[in-house]
C-alpha positions as CSV (number, residue, x, y, z in Angstrom):
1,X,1.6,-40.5,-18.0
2,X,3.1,-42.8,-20.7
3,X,2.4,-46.9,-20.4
4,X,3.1,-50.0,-22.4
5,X,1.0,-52.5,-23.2
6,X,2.8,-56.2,-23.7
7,X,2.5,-58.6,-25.5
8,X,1.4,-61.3,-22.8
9,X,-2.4,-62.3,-21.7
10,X,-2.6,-64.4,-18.3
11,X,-6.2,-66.4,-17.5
12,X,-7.0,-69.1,-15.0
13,X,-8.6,-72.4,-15.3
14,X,-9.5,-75.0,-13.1
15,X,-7.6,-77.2,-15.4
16,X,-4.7,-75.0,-17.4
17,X,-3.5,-78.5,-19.2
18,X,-7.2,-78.7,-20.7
19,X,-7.1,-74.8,-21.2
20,X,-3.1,-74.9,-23.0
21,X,-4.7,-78.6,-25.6
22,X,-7.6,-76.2,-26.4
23,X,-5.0,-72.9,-27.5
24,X,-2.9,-75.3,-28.7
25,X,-5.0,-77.5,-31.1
26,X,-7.6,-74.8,-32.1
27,X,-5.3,-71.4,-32.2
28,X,-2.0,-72.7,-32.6
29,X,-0.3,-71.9,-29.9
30,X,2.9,-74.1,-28.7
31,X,3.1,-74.8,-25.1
32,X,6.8,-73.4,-24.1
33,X,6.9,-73.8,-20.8
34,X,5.6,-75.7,-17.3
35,X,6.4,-73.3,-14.6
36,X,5.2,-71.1,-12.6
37,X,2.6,-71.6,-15.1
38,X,2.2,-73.0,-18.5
39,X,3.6,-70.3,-20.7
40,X,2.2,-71.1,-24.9
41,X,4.3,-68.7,-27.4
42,X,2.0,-67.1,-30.2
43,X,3.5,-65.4,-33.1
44,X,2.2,-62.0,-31.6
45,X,1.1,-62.6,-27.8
46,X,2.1,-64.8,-25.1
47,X,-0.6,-66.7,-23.2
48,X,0.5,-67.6,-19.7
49,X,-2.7,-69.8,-17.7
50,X,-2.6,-70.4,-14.1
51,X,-4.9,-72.8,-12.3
52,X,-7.6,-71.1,-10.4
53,X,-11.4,-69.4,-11.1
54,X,-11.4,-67.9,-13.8
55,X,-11.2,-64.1,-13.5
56,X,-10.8,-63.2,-17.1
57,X,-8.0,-62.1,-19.2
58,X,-5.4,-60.2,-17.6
59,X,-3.5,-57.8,-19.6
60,X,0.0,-56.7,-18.6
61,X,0.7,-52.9,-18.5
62,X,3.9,-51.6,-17.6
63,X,4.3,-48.5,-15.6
64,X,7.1,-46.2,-14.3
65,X,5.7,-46.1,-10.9
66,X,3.6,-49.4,-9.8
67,X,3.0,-48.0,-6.3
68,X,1.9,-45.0,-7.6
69,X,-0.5,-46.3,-10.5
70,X,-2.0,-48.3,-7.9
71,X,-2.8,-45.0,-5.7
72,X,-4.0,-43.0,-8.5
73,X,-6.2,-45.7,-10.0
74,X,-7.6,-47.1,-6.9
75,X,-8.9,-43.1,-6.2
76,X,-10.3,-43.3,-9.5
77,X,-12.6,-46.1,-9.0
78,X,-10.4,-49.3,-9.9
79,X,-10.3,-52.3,-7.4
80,X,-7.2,-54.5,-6.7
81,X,-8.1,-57.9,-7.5
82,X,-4.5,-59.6,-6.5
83,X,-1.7,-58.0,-4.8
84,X,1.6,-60.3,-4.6
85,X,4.3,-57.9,-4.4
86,X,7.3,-60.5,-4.1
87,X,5.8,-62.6,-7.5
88,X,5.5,-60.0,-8.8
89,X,1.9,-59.1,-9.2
90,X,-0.7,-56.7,-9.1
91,X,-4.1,-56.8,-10.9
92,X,-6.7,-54.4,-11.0
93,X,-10.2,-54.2,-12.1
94,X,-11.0,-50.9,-14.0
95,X,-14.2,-49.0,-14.0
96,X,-15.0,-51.2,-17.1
97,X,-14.1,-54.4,-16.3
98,X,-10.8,-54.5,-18.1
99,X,-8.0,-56.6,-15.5
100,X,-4.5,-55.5,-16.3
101,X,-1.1,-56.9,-14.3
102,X,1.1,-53.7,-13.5
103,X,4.3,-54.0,-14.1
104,X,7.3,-51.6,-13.2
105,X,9.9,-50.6,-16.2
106,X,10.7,-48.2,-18.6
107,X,8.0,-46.9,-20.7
């Protein structure tokens, strides 16, 4: 099974303008963009915040087969945390507490 890993990290805050000031002024991120969410550019990952409890970071994976990863992983002890086909969406909680967005491409 291959996978990719990308180069954006999604979190949630009760206040993402609050969260994007503090990436901004202390890591120096740029804010880039409003909606769906406030995207902030990094030279080498994309930080993406949307308002709600925090769950953690959310790494993206792609997959060849989202419908399928989710089967296999969910037999294997991972929990979906968010499933919103249409957004698209899908995050799952591994084993080891690690939250990753699947994502359908080429890998």
């Amino acid at each position: 099974m291959a996978n990719s890993f990308g180069a954006d990290i999604l979190i949630q805050a009760p206040d993402p303008k609050k969260a994007a000031a503090f990436y901004v002024s202390e890591l120096g991120f740029e804010i880039t963009g409003e909606t769906p969410m406030l995207s902030l550019h990094g030279e080498n990952i994309n930080l993406f915040i949307e308002q709600g409890p925090p769950l953690g970071p959310v790494l993206e994976v792609t997959v060849r087969d989202v419908e399928e990863a989710k089967q296999r992983l969910v037999k294997n002890g991972c929990e979906i945390v968010k499933d919103e086909p249409d957004f698209p969406r899908c995050y799952v909680k591994d084993p080891f507490g690690l939250i990753y967005n699947l994502l359908g491409g080429t890998v």
